[in-house]
C-alpha positions in Angstrom: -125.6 -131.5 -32.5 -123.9 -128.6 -34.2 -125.9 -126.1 -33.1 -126.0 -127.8 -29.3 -122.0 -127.3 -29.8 -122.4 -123.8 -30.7 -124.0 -123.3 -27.5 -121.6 -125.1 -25.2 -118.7 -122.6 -26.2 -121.1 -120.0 -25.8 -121.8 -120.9 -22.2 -117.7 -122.1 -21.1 -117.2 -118.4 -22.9 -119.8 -116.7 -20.2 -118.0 -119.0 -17.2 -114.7 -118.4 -18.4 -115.5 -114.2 -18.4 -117.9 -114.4 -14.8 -114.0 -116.3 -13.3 -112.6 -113.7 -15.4 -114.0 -110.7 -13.6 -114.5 -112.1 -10.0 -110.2 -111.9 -10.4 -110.6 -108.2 -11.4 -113.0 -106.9 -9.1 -110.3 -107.7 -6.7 -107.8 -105.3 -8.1 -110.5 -103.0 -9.8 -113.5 -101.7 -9.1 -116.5 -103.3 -11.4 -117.2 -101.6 -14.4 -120.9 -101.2 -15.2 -123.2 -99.9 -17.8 -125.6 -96.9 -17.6 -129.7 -98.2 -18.6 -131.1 -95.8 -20.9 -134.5 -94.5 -19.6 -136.5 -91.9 -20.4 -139.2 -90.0 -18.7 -142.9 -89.5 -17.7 -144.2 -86.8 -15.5 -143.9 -86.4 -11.8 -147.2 -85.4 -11.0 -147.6 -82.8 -8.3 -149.9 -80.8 -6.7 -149.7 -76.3 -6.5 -148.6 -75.0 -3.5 -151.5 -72.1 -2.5 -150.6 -68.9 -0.9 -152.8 -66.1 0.1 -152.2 -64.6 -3.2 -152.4 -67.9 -5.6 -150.5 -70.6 -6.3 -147.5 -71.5 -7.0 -146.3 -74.8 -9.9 -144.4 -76.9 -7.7 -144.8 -80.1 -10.4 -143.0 -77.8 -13.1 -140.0 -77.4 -10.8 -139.9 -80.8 -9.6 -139.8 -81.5 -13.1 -137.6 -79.9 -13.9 -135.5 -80.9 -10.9 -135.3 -85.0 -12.3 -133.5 -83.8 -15.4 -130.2 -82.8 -13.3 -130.5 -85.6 -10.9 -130.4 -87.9 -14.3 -128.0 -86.0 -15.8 -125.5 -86.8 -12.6 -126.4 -90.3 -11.8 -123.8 -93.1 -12.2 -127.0 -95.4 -12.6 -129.2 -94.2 -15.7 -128.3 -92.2 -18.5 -131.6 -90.0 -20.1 -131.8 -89.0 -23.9 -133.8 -86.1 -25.0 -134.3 -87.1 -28.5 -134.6 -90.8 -30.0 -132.0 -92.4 -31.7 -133.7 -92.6 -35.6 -135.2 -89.2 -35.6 -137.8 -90.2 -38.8 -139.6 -93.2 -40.1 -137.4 -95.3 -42.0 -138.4 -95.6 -46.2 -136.7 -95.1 -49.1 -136.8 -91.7 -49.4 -134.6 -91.3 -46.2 -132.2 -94.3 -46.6 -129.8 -92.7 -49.4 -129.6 -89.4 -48.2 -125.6 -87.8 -47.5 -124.7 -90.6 -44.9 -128.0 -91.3 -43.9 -127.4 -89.1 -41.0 -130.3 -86.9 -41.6 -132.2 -90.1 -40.2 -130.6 -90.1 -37.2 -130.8 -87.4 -33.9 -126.7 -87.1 -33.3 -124.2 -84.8 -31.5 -122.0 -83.1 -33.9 -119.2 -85.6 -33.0 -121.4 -88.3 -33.8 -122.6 -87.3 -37.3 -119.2 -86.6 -37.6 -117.6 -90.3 -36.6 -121.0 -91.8 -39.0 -120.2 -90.0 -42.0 -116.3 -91.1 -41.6 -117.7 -95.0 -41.2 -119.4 -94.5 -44.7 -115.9 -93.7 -46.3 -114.5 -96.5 -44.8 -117.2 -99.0 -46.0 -116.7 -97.5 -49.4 -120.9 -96.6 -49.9 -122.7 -94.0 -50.8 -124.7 -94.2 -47.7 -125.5 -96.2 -45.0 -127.3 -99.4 -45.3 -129.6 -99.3 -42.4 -130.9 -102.4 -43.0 -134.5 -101.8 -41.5 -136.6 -104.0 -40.1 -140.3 -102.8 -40.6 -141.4 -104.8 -37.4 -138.3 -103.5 -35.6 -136.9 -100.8 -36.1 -139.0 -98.5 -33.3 -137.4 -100.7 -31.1 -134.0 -98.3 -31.3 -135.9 -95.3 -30.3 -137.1 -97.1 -27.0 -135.6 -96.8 -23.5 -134.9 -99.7 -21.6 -136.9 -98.2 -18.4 -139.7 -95.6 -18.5 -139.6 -93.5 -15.1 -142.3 -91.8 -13.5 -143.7 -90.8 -10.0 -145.5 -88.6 -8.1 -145.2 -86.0 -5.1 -147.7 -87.2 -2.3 -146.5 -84.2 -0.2 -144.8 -81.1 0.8 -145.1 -79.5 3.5 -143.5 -76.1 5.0 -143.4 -75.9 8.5 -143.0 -72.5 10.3 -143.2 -71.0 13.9 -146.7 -71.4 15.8 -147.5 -74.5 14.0 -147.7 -73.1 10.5 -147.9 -75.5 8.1 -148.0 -74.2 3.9 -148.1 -77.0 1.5 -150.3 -79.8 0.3 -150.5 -83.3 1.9 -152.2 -86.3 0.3 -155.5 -85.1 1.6 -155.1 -81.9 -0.6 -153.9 -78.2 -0.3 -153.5 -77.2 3.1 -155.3 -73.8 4.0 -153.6 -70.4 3.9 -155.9 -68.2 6.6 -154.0 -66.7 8.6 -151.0 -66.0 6.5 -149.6 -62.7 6.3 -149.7 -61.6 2.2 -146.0 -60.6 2.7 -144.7 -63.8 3.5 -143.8 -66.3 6.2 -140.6 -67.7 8.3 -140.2 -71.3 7.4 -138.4 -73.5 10.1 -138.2 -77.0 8.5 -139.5 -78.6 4.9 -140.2 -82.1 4.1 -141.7 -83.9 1.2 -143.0 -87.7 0.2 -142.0 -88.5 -3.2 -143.4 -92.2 -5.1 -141.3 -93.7 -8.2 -141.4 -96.5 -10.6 -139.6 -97.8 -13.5 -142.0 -99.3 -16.4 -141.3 -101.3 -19.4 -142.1 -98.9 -22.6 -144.3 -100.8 -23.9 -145.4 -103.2 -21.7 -145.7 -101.0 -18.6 -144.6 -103.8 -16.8 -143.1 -102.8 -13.5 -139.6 -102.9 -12.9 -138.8 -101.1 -9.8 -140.9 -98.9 -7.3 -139.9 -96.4 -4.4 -141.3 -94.1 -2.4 -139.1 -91.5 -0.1 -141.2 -90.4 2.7 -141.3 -87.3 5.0 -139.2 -88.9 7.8 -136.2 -89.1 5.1 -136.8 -85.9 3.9 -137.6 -83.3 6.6 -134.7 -80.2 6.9 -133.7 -77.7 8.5 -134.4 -74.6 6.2 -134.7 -71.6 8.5 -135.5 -68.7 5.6 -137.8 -66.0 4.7 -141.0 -67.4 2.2 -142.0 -64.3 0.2 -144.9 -65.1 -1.6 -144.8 -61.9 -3.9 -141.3 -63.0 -5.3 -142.6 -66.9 -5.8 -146.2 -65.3 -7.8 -143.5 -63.8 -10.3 -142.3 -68.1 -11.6 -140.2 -70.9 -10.5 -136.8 -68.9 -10.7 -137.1 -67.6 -6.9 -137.3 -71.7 -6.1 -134.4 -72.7 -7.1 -132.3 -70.1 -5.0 -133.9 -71.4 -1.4 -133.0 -73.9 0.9 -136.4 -75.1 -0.6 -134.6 -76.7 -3.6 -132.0 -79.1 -1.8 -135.1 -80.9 -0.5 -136.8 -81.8 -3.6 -133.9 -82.3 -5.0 -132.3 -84.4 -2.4 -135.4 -86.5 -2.5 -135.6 -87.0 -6.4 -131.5 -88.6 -5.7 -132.7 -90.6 -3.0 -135.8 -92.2 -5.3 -133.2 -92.5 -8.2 -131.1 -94.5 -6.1 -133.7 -96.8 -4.7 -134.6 -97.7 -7.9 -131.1 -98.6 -9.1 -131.1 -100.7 -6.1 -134.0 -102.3 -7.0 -132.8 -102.5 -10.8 -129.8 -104.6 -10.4 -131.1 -107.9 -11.6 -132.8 -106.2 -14.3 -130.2 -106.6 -17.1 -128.7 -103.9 -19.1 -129.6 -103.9 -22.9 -129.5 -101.5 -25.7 -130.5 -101.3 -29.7 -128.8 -101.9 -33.2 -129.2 -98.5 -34.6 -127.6 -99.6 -38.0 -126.1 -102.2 -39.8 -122.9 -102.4 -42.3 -122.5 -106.2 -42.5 -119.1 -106.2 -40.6 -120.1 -103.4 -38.7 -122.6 -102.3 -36.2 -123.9 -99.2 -34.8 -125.4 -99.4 -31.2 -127.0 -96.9 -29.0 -125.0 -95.8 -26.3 -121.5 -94.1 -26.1 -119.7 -92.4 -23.3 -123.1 -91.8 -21.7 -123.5 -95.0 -21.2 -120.0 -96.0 -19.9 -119.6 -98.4 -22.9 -115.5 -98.6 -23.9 -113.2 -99.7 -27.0 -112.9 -103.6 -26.3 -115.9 -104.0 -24.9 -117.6 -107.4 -26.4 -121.6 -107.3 -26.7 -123.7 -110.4 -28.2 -127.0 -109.1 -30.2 -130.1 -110.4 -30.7 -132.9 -110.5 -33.4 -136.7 -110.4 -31.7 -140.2 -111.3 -32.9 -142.7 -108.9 -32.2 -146.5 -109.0 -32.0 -148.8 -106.1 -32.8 -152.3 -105.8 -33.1 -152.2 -103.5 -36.0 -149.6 -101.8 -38.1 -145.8 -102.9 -36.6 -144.0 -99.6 -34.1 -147.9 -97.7 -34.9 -150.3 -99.8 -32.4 -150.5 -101.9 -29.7 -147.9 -103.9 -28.5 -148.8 -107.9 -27.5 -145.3 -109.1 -26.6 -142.2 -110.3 -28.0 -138.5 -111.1 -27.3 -135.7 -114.0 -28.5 -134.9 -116.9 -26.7 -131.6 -116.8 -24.6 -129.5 -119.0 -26.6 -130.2 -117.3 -29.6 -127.6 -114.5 -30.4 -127.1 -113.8 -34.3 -123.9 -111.9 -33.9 -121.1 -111.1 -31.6 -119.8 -107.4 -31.9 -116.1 -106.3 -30.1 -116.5 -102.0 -30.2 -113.7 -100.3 -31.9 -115.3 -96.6 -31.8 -117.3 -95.4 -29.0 -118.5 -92.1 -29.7 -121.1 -89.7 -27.4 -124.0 -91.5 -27.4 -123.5 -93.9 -29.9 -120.2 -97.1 -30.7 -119.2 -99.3 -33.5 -118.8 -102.5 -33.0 -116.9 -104.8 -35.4 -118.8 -108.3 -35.9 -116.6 -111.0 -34.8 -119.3 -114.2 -34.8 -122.3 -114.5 -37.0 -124.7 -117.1 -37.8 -126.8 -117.0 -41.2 -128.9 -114.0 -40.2 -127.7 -110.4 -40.2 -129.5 -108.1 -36.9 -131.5 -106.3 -38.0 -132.1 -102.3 -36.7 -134.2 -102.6 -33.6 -132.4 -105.8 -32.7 -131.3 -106.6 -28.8 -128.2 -105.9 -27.8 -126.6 -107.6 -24.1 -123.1 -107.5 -22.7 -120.8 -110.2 -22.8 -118.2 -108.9 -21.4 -116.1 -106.0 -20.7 -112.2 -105.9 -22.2 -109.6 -107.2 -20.1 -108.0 -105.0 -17.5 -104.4 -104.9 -19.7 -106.5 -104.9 -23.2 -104.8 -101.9 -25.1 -107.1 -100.1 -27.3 -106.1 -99.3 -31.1 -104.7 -96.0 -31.9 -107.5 -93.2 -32.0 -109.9 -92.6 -34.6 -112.5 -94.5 -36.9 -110.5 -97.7 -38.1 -111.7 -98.9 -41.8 -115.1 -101.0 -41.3 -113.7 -103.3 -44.4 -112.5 -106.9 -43.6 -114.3 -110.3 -42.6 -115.8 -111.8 -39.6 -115.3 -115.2 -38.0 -117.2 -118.0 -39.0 -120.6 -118.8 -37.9 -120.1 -119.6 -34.3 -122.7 -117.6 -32.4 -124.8 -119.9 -30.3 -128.7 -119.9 -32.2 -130.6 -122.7 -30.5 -133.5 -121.3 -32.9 -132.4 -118.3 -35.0 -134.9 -115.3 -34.5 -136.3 -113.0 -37.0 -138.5 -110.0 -36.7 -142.1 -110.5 -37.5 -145.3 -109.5 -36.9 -148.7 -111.4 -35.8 -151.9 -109.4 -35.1 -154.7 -110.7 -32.5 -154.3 -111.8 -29.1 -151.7 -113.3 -27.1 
């Protein structure tokens, strides 16, 4: 019965927020949270020219990283979170930051936390079963250019379609006047582990093709990819990495944010995701312990499955800090187990439109939370189990 109660104000506490924000959206646009996602390759095919070829998947490559980098949808991280193994030899080291991949802001605003806790270091609290889980990205992208093709005058076409390169007899070694360029681009978001599919696009020629109307000189291309990014050449596979980044937003809607306990300090904790990720001071977030099943050695084999039941928060966390890629949130609910690094974390909801933030900087970490009124229909820990599902 208690725990059935626990769950109750859990749920008229979701209602109450869903009324809550349908009021704001009128007044306000609707806040929402970046997903984390790193990424594969975009496998390509070389563009040949009379005198070679030229690395079109290295461009386009490169190309995503920008597109990321400006979406309102996704935010990419270059390194993970927890940059080493945890063990002991890592855990007491000058605020522990040495375990961790951080702006200098961040190691900055981490080291100030472990004043205000009053420790030597910080107690990361890992999870041996877990704690890989921090370095993961909600969504894996990847994808693949089916084609590109240059059109030019007399029904010259330079390129590669998904029947392979197309031939370059006839070309003049000097170069070629290109008239129009269009290109079919595939997409799809994947669990991490899992490789579960998540969202899928594909961007074809017909939403592609432009007007380019400039001067291909092969000679300048055989030198590398720098002559490719000053033509007309560029807005199209770049126009069509935005267009396959948007489609799989679209497609992503229903699939709910999340992101990871990178640290623990009882009545603190340190999530994954700052500014980047839109998160802001106020901002309440509920967090969840996992089990997860390997079929060897925890975070260094095969991954069988895993996750928490819905009703089964350990802690809710308000932020008071939000740093670059990283926020502090102070524990407001907690049942009897404490989340461990790796753990789940979910939005509740986001501060009220007139909620005034504390004045600025890293406010002590000492105090106590609430009592134990986080809804755990069956509190989950981390574990491990080897064989098959």
């Amino acid at each position: 019965m208690k725990t059935l109660g626990k769950i109750a104000v859990l749920v008229a506490g979701a209602a109450m927020t869903m009324g809550n924000t349908k009021c704001q959206q009128q007044a306000t646009p609707a806040r929402s949270l970046k997903k984390i996602v790193d990424l594969g390759s975009i496998k390509s095919s070389p563009i040949n020219f009379p005198n070679g070829s030229f690395d079109f998947q290295f461009v386009v490559n490169q190309q995503i990283y920008g597109v990321l980098q400006d979406s309102d949808e996704f935010v990419f991280k270059y390194n993970p979170p927890i940059a080493t193994a945890p063990s002991k030899a890592t855990t007491t080291a000058d605020g522990d930051t040495n375990l961790f991949n951080l702006s200098k802001a961040d190691k900055a605003m981490m080291k100030a936390m472990v004043v205000d806790s009053a420790k030597s270091s910080y107690d990361v609290q890992y999870s041996q079963t877990a704690w890989c889980m921090a370095n993961l990205p909600q969504v894996k992208l990847s994808g693949s250019v089916n084609s590109f093709e240059m059109l030019g005058g007399g029904g010259i076409t330079i390129g590669f379609n998904p029947a392979g390169a197309l031939p370059t007899t006839g070309l003049a070694s000097a170069g070629v006047n290109l008239q129009f360029a269009q290109l079919d681009l595939s997409m799809v978001g994947t669990r991490p582990l899992s490789n579960t599919v998540v969202g899928a696009a594909n961007v074809d020629s017909k939403q592609t093709k432009t007007a380019v109307n400039f001067t291909l000189n092969f000679g300048l291309w055989s030198v590398g990819p720098s002559a490719y990014y000053s033509t007309p050449l560029a807005n199209v596979s770049k126009s069509a990495l935005e267009k396959a980044v948007s489609a799989l937003s679209d497609q992503m809607k229903s699939d709910e944010w999340y992101t990871r306990v990178m640290a623990n300090d009882d009545t603190h904790l340190i999530i994954v995701g700052g500014t980047d990720v839109g998160l802001e001071v106020g901002d309440q977030l509920l967090v969840y312990n996992e089990d997860y099943y390997w079929d060897g050695e925890p975070c260094n084999s095969n991954y069988l499955g895993g996750g928490a039941a819905a009703n089964a928060a350990v802690a809710k966390i308000e932020i008071d800090y939000v740093g670059d890629e990283i926020s502090r949130g102070r524990v407001i609910e907690q049942n009897d187990y404490n989340a461990v690094v790796g753990a789940k974390v979910k939005l509740f909801a986001f501060h009220a439109a007139n909620y005034v933030p504390p004045a600025a900087g890293v406010q002590p970490a000492t105090g106590t939370t609430s009592s134990s009124t986080v809804a755990s229909a069956t509190p989950v820990t981390s574990s491990k189990a080897t064989g098959a599902h």
